[in-house]
VEXMI-348287 format. One record per residue: residue number from 1; residue in one letter; chain; y, z, x of N, C-alpha, C in turn. Coordinates in Angstrom, 1 decimal, always signed. Each point is the difference from the previous one (the first is absolute). Layout:
N
NUM|A|A|Y|Z|X|Y|Z|X|Y|Z|X
...
***
This chain:
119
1|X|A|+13.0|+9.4|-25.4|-0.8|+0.8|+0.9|-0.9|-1.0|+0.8
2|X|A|-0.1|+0.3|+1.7|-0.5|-0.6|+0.6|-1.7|+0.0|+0.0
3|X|A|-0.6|-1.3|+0.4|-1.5|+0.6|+0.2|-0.1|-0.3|+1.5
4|X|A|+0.4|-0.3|+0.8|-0.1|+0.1|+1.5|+0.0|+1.7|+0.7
5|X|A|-0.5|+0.3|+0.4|-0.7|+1.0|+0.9|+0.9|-0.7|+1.7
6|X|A|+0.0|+1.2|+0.3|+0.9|-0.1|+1.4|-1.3|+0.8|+1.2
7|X|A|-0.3|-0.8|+1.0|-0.7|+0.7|+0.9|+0.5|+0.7|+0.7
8|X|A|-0.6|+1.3|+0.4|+0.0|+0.8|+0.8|+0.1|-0.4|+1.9
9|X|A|+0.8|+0.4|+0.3|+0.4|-0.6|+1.3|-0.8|+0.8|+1.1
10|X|A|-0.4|-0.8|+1.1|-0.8|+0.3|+0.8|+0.8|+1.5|+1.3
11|X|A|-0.1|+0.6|+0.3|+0.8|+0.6|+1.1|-0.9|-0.9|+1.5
12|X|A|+0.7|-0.5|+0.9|-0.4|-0.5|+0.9|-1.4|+0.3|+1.0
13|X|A|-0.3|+1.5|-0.1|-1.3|+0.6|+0.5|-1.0|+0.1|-0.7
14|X|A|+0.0|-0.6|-1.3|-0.7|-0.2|-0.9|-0.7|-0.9|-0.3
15|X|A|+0.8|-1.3|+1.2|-0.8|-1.1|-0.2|-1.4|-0.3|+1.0
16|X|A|-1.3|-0.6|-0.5|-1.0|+0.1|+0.2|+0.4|-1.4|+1.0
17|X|A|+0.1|-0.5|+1.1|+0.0|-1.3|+0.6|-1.4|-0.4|+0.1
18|X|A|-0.2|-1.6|-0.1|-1.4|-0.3|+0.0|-0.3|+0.3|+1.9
19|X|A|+0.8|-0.1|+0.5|-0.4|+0.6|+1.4|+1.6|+0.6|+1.3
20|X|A|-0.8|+0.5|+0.9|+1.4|+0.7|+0.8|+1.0|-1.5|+0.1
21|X|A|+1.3|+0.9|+0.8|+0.7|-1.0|+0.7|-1.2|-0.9|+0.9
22|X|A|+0.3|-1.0|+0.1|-0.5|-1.1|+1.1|+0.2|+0.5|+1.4
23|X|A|+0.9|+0.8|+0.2|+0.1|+0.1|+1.4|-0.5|+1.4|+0.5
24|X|A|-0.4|+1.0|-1.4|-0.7|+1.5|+0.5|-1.7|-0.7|+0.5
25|X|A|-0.5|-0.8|-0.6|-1.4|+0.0|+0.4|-0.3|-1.6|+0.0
26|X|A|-1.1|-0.2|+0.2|-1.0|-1.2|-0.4|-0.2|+0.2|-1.5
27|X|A|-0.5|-1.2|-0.8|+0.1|+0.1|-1.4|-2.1|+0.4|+0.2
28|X|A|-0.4|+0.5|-0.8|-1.4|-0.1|-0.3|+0.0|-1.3|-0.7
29|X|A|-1.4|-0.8|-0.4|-0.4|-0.9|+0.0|+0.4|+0.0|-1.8
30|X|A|-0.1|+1.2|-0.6|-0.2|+0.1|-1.3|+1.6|-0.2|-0.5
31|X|A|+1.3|+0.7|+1.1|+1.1|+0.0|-0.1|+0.4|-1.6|+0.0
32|X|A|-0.1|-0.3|+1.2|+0.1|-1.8|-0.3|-0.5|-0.4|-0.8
33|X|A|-1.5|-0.2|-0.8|+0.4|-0.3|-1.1|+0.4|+0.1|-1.3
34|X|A|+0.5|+1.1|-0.2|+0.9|+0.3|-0.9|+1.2|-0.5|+0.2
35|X|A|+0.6|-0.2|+0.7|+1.7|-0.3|+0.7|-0.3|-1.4|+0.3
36|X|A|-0.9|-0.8|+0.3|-0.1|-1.3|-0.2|+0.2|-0.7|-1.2
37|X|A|-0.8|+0.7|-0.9|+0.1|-0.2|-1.5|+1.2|+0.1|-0.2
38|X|A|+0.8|+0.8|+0.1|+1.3|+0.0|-0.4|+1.2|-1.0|+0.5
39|X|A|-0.1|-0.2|+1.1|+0.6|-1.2|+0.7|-0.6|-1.1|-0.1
40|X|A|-0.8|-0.3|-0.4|-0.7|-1.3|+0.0|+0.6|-0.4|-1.5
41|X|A|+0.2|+0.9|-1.1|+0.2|+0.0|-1.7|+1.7|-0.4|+0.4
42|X|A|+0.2|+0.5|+0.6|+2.0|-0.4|+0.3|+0.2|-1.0|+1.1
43|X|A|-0.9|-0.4|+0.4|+0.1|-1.4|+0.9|+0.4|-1.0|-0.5
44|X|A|-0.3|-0.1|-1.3|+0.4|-1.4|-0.6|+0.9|+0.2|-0.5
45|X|A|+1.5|-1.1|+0.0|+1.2|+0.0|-0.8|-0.1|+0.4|-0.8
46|X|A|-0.7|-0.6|-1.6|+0.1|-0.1|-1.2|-0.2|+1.6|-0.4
47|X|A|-1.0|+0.5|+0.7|-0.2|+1.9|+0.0|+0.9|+0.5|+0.5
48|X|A|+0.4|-0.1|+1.0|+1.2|+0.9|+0.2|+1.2|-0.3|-0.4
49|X|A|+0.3|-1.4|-0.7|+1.4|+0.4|-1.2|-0.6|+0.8|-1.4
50|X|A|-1.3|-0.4|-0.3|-0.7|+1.2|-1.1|+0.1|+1.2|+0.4
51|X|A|-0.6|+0.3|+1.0|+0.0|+1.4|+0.4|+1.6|+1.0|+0.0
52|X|A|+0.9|-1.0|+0.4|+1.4|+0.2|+0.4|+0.9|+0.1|-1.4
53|X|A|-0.7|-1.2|-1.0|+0.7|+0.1|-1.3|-0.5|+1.7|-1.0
54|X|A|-1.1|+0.2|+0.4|-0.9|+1.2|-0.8|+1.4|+1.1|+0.5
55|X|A|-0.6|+0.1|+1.5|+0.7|+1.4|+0.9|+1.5|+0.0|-0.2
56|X|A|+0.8|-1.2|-0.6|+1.4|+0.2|+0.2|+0.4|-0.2|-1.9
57|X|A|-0.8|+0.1|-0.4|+0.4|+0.0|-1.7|+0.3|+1.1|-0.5
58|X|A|+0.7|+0.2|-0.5|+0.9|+1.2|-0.8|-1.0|+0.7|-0.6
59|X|A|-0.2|+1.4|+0.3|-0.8|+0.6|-0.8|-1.3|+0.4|+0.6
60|X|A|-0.2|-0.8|+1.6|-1.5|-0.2|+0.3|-1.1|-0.7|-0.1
61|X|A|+0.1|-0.6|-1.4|-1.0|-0.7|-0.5|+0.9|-1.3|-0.4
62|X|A|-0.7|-1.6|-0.2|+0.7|-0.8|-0.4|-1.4|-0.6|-0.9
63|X|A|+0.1|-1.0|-1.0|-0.7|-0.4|-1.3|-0.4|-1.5|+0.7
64|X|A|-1.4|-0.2|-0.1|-0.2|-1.4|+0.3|+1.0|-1.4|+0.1
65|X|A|+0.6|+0.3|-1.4|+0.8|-1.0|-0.7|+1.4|+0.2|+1.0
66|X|A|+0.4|+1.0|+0.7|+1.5|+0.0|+0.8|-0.2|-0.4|+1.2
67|X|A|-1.8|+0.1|+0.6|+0.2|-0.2|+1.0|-0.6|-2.0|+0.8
68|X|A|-0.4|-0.2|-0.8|-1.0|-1.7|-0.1|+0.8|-0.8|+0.5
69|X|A|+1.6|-0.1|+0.2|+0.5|-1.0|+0.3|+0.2|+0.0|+1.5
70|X|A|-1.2|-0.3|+0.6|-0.2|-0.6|+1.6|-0.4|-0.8|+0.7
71|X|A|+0.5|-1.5|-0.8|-0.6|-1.1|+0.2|-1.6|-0.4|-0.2
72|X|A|-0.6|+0.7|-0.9|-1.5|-0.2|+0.4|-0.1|-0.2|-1.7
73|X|A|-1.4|-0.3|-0.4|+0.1|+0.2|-1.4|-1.1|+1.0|+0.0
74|X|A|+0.2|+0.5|-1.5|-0.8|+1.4|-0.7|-1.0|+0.9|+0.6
75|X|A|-1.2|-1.3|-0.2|-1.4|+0.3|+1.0|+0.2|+0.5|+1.2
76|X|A|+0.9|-0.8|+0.4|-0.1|-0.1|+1.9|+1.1|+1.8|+0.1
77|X|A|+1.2|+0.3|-0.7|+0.2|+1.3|-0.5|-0.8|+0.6|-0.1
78|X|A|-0.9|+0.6|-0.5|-1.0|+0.7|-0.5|-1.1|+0.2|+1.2
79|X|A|-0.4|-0.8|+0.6|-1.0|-0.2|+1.0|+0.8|+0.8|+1.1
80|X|A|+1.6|-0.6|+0.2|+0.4|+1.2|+1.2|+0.0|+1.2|-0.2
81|X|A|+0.6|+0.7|-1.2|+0.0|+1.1|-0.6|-1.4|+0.7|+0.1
82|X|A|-0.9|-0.4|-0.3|-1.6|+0.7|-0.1|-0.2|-0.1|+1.8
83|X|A|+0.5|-0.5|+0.8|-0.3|+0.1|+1.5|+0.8|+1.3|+0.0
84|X|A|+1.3|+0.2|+0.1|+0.6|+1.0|+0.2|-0.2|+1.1|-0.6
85|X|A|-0.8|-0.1|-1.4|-0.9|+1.4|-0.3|-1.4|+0.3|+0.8
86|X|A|-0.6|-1.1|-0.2|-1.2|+0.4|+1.2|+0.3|+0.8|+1.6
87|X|A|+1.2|-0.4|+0.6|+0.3|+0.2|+1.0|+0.6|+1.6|-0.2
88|X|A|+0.1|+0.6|-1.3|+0.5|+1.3|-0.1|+1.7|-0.2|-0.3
89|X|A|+0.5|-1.3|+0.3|+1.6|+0.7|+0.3|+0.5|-0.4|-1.7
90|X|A|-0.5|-0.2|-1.0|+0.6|+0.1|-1.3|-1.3|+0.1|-1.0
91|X|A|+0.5|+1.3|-1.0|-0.4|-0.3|-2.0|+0.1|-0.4|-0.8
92|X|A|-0.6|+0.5|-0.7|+0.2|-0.9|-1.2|+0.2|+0.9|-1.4
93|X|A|+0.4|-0.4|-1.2|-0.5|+0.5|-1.0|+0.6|-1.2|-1.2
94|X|A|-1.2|-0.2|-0.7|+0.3|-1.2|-1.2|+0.7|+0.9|-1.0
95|X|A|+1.3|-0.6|-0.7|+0.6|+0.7|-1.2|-0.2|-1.3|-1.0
96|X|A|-0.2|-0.1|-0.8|-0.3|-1.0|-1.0|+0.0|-1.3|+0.9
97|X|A|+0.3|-1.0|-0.6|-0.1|-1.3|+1.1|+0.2|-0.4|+1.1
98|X|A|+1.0|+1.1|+0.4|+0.5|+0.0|+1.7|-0.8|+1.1|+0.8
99|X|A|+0.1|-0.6|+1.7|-0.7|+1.1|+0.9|+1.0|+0.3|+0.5
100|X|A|+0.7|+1.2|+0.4|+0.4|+0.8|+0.3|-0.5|+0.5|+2.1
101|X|A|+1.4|-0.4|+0.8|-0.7|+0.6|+1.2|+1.0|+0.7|+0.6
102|X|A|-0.5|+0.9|+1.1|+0.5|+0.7|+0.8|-0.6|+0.3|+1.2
103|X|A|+1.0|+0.3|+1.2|-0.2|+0.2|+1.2|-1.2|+1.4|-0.2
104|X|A|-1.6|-0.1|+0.6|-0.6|+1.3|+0.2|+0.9|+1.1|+0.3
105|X|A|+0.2|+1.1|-0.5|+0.4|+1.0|+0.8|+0.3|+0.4|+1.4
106|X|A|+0.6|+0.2|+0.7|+0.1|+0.2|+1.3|-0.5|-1.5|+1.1
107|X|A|-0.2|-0.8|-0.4|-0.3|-1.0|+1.1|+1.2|-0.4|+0.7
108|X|A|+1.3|-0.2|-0.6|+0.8|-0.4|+0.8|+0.6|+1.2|+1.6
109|X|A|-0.8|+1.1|-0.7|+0.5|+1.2|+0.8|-1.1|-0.1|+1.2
110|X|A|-1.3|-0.2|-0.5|-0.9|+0.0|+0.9|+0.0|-1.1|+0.9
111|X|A|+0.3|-1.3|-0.3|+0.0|-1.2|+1.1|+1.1|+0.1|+0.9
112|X|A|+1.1|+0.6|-0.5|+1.0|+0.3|+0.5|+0.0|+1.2|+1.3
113|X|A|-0.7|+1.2|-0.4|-0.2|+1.0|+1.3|-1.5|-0.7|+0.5
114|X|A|-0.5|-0.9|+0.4|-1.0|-0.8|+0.3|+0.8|-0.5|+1.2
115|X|A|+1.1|-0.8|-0.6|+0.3|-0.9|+1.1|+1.1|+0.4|+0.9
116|X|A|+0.4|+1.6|-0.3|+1.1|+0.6|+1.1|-0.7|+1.0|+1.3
117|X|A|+0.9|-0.3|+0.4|-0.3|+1.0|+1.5|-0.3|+0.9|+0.4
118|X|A|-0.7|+0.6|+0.6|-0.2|+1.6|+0.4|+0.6|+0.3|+1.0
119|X|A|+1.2|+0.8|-0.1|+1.0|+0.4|+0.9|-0.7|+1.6|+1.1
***
């Protein structure tokens, strides 16, 4: 018997974007910085093969221990990881000695209708 839990899948109008398309309006001051934060967190290599390793791991979630091998060592792992939860775009949850992460909910959906067009 499994203990993994399967998430519930977003329907696409359900996603909350941290702000409109770019090209419906001007961003408010508050919108930019939210969406700075988020692009600033995935600016750096080493985060976005984390981020990329989390979002593309079987299951949703990948275990500290599957994901560390990115030329960096432990600490300097850990330090990018805690940027990219600050920044909103990943969780966490400790299971005995491993942390456990995954892509937030809906963010790939929201940066994504962020940066398309209004026809």
């Amino acid at each position: 018997m499994s203990n993994t839990k399967a998430l519930p899948l977003l329907e696409p109008e359900a996603v909350a974007p941290c702000c409109p398309p770019l090209t419906e309006r001007p961003l408010t001051a508050d919108e930019a910085e939210r969406t700075a934060a988020m692009f600033k967190a995935l600016g750096d290599p080493v985060r976005l093969r984390l981020f990329s390793l989390v979002a593309s791991h079987e299951g949703g979630e990948a275990c500290v221990c599957d994901i560390s091998d990115v030329g960096v060592s432990q600490p300097t792992v850990s330090h990018h990881l805690k940027k990219l939860k600050e920044a909103g775009l990943l969780t966490s949850e400790r299971r005995g000695t491993w942390v456990y992460y995954r892509v937030e909910p809906s963010v790939l959906a929201a940066m994504g209708q962020m940066l398309t067009t209004v026809g």
